[in-house]
C-alpha positions in Angstrom: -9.0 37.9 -65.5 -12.5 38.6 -64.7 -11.9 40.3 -61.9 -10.0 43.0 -63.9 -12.4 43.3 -66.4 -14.9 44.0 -64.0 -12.6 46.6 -62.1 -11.5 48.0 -65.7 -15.4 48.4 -66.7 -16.6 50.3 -63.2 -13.1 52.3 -64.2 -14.3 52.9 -67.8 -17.8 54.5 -66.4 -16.8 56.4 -64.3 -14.1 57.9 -66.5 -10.9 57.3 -64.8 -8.0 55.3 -65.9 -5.3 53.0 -63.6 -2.9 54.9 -64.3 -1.1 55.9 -60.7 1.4 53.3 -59.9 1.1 51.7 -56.2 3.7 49.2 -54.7 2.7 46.1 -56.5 -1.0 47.7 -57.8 -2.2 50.0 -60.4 -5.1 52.6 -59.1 -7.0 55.4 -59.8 -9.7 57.2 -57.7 -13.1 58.2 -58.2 -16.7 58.9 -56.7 -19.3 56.3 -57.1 -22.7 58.4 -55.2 -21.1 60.3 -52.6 -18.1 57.9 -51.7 -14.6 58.2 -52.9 -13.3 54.7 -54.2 -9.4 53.5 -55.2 -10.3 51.4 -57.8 -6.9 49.0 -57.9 -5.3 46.0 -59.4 -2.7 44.3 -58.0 0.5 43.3 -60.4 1.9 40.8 -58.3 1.3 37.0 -59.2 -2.1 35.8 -58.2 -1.2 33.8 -55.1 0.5 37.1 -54.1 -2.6 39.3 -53.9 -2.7 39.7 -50.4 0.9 41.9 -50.8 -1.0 44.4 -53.1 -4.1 44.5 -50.9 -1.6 45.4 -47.9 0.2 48.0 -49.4 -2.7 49.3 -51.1 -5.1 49.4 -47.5 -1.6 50.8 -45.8 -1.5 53.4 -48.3 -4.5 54.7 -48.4 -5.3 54.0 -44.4 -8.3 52.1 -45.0 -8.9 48.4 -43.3 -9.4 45.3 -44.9 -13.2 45.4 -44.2 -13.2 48.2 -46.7 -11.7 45.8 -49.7 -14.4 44.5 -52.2 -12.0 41.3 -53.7 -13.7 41.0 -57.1 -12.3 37.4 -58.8 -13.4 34.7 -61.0 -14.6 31.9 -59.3 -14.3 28.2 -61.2 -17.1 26.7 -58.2 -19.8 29.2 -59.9 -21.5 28.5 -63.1 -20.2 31.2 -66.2 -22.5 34.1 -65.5 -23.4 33.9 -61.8 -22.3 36.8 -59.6 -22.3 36.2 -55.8 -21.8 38.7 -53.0 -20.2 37.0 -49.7 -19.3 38.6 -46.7 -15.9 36.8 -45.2 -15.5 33.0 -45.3 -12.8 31.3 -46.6 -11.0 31.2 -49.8 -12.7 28.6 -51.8 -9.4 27.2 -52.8 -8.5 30.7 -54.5 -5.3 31.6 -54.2 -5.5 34.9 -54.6 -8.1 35.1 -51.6 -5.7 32.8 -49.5 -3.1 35.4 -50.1 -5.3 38.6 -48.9 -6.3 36.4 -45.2 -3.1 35.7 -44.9 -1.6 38.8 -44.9 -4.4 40.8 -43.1 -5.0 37.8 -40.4 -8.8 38.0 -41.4 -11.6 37.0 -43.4 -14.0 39.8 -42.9 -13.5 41.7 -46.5 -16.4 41.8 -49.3 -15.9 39.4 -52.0 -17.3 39.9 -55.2 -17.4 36.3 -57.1 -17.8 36.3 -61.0 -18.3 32.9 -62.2 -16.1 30.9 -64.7 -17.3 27.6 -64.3 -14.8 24.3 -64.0 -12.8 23.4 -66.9 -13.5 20.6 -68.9 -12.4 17.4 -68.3 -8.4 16.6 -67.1 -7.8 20.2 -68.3 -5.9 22.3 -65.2 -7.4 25.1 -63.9 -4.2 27.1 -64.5 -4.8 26.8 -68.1 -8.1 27.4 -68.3 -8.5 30.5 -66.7 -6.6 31.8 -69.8 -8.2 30.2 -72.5 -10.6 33.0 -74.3 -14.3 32.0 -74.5 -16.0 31.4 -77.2 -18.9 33.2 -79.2 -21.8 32.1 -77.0 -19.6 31.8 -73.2 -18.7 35.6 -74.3 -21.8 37.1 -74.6 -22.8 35.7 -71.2 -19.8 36.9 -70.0 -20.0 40.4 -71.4 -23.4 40.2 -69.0 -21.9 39.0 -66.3 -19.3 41.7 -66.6 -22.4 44.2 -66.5 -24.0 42.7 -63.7 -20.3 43.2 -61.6 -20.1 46.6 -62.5 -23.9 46.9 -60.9 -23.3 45.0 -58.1 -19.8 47.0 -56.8 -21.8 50.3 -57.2 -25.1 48.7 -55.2 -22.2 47.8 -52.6 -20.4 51.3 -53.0 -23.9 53.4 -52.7 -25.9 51.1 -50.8 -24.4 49.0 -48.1 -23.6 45.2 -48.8 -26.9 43.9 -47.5 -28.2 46.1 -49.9 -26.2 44.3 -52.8 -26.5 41.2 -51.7 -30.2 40.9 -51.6 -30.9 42.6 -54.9 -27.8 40.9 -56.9 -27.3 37.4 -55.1 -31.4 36.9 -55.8 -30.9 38.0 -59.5 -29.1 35.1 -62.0 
């Protein structure tokens, strides 16, 4: 899940671990500038992300314009990261689930391209499939570029992010 490797990494450098258990998430806190950030994962199936994100705004008594969604997105080539205020899902799931639930579209997403999968195979499988020697260095970048993009949108301001990272690739 790119998503969580991106969350993990950003976790990683700023030396905290998801360790405190939420209802349906993982989380652990930390500063990125002068901001305190939950940094979370949510343990429920996929197309039941928008349950975590609830209890885990809820809990916290933040609003879903506070949520950064970072997921791997099969419509982006492997290596592209994309900032995007609102919209729709894109067909993710997981993004259907958190609109759904919060009756809005206007949260941060964070999109870390996968590509498509080759041909006939379902996207279910290969989302799971590990990548190979040459799609995982570019996806060791990619994870990189996340990490510097959340903590441009963190520090900064979206705008910010989105004109620095969403130019870059």
């Amino acid at each position: 899940n790119a998503g969580f490797m991106a969350v993990d990494s950003l976790a990683s450098e700023s030396g905290v671990k998801l360790d405190r258990q939420g209802d349906g998430y993982v989380y652990g806190l930390c500063r990125v500038g002068e901001e305190e950030v939950v940094l979370a994962k949510p343990l429920t199936y996929m197309n039941l992300s928008g349950v975590a994100a609830e209890r885990l705004v809820r809990r916290h008594g933040a609003s879903p314009a506070s949520l950064i969604v970072v997921y791997d997105d099969c419509d982006l080539e492997l290596g592209r990261v994309r900032i995007r205020k609102g919209g729709g899902s894109g067909g993710h799931r997981g993004v259907a689930s958190i609109m759904e639930r919060f009756g809005t579209e206007d949260f941060l997403r964070l999109r870390l391209g996968i590509g498509r999968p080759p041909g006939g195979m379902e996207l279910s499988d290969y989302v799971l499939l590990p990548f190979g020697t040459e799609e995982k260095e570019v996806f060791e970048d990619e994870i990189k570029r996340a990490v510097a993009a959340l903590t441009d949108i963190i520090r900064n301001g979206a705008d910010f992010a989105m004109n620095l990272h969403n130019a870059q690739q």
